[in-house]
N, C-alpha and C positions, 0 to 999 in steps of 0.2 A: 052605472055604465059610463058616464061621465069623463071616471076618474080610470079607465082602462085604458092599456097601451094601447095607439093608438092601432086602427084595424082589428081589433081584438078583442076577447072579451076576458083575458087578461088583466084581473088587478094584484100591481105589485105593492105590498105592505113591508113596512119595514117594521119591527117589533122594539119598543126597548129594553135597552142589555138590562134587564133584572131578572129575577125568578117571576115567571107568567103566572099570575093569578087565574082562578077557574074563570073569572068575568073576562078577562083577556083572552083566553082560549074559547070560550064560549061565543064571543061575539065575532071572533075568525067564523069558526065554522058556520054560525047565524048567515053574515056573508056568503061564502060559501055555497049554502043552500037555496040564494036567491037563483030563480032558472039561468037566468044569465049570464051568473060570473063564477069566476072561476079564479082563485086567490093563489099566490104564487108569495111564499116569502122570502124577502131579501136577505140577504146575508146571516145565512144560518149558524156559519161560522162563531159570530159574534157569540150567541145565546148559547153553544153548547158549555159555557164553563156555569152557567147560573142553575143547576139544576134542572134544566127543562125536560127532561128525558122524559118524563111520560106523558106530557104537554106535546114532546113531538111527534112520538110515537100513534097517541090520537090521532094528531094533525094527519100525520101521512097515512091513515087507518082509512080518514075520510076522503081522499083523494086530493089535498092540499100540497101545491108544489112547494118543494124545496128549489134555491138558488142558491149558489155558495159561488164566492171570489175566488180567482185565480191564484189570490197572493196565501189562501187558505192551502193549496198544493203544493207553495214553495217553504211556507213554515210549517206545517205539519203535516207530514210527505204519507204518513201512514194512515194519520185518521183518515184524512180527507179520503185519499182511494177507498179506504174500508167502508166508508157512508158511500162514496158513486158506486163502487163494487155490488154494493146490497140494496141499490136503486133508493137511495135516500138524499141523493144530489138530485134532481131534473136536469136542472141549466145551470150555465158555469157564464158569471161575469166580470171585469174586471174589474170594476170601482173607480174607474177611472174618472179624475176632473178634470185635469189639464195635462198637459206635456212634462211639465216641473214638478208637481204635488200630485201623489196618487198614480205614478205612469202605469198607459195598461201594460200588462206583464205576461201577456194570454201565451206567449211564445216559449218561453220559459218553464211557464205550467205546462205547457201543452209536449214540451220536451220531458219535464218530469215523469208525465202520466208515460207517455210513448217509453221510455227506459225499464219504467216499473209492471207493464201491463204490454207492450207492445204494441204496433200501430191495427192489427185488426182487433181488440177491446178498443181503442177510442173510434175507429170507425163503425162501429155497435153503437158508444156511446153517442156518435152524431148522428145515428140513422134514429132513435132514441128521440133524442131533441126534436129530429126535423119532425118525428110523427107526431109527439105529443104540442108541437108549436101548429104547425100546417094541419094538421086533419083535422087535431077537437078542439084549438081554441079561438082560430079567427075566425071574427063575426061576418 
């Protein structure tokens, strides 16, 4: 509980870019299962070239959020909508560190998605977020 965003009982895991061993998917969902938390992974983007596909497909079987970057919408305009499309995005963030390295880019994406899907899908998508953030996961 510790390690959850704050107010929340939200923990965000970031995974390493390899092919997930069953002990690494294992110990997700282990977490997971504890009453209180509820695991959310970072930048899913990354992990789809390593083979993960039926590593994520469990994950999201168990109720395990997906998060994907922004900059995931502006380099690959198709996958990304086709994963938020089929509810295998949750929440969308930008990876942003500073102003200069990593700028957030949310406006850009966010014009993407609005071109490709039009603004009542992304207002779905944000009614979506607010339920899954505000109703089941703050503490």
């Amino acid at each position: 509980e510790y390690f959850c965003l704050e107010g929340t009982r939200l923990l965000l895991i970031e995974m390493p870019e390899c092919k997930w061993t069953e002990r690494m998917v294992s110990s997700i969902l282990d977490i997971h299962d504890r009453r209180s938390i509820n695991v959310m992974l970072a930048h899913i983007e990354r992990y789809l070239s390593y083979n993960n596909k039926m590593a994520f497909e469990l994950l999201l079987k168990h109720g395990i959020l997906m998060q994907a970057n922004t900059g995931f919408f502006i380099d690959k305009q198709r996958k990304a909508m086709r994963l938020l499309r089929n509810n295998k995005i949750h929440l969308l963030g930008t990876d942003a560190h500073t102003m200069s390295y990593k700028k957030p880019n949310l406006a850009q994406a966010l014009n993407i998605m609005i071109r490709k899907k039009g603004m009542p899908f992304i207002q779905k998508i944000n009614e979506r977020e607010n339920t899954l953030l505000y109703n089941d996961y703050y503490a």
